[in-house]
C-alpha distance (Angstrom), angle and dihedral (degrees) to the residues before:
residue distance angle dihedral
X1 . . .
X2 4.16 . .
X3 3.65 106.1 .
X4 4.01 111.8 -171.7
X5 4.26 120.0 -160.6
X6 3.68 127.8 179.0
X7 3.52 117.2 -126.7
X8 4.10 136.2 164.7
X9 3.65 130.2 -127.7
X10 3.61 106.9 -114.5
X11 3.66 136.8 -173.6
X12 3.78 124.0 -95.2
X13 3.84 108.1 173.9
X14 3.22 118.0 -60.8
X15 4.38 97.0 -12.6
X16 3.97 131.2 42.6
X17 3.18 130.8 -108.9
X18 4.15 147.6 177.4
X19 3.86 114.0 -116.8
X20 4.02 104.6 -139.7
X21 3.92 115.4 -155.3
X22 3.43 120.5 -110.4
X23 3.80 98.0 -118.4
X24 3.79 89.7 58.9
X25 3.71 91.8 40.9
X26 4.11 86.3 54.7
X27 4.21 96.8 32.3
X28 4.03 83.2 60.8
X29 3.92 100.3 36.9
X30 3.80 97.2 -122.1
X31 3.75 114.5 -176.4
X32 3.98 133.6 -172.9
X33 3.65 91.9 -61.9
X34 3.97 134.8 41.9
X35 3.53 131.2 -174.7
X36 4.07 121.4 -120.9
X37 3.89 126.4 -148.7
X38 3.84 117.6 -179.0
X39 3.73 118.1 -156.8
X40 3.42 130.8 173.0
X41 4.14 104.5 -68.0
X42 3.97 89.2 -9.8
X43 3.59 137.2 83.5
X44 3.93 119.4 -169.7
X45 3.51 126.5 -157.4
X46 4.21 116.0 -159.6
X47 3.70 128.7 -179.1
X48 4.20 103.4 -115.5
X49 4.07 116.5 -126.4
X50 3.48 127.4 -152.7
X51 3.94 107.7 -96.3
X52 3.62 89.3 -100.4
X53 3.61 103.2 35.0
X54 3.81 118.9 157.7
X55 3.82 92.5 2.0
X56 4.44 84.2 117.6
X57 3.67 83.1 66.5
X58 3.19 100.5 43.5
X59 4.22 98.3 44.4
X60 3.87 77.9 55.4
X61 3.64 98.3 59.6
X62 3.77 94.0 45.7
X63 3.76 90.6 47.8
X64 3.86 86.1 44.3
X65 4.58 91.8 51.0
X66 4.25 87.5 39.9
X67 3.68 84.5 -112.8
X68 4.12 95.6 129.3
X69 3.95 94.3 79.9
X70 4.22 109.9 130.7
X71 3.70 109.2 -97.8
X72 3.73 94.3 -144.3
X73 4.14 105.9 81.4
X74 3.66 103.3 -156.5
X75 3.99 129.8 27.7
X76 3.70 103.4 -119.7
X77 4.12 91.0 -162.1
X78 3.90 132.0 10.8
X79 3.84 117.4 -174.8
X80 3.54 127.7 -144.1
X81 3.76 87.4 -92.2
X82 3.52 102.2 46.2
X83 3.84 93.2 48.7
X84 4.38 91.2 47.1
X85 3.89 108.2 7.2
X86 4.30 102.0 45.8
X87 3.73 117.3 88.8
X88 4.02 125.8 -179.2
């Protein structure tokens, strides 16, 4: 659903800026720090992840459907350690 609100730059010190209401802050689950992408005419703001968000889930699922099986069929080379020192 594309929601569209009016808003004016303002001044905040020395820059501008664009209040955002606190609904649409919370509705989109905006933290501390957003991400910016400038395009022609547009400017985009995205909530940032952590490199490897959601991938708990998602290891879950795949355990969950049997699909987190190693791809490679046979172990070309095991060290010493891998064979007596490596525990899952």
């Amino acid at each position: 659903m594309q929601t569209t609100v009016k808003t004016r730059i303002v001044r905040i010190g020395n820059s501008q800026g664009i209040r955002i209401p606190k609904p649409i802050i919370e509705q989109l689950g905006f933290s501390e720090e957003v991400e910016l992408e400038i395009f022609p005419d547009q400017l985009v703001i995205r909530s940032t992840h952590a490199p490897r968000f959601g991938w708990d889930e998602q290891f879950k699922a795949m355990a969950e459907a049997g699909d987190d099986q190693l791809l490679d069929k046979e172990v070309l080379s095991l060290t010493e350690w891998d064979e007596n020192e490596w525990e899952w």
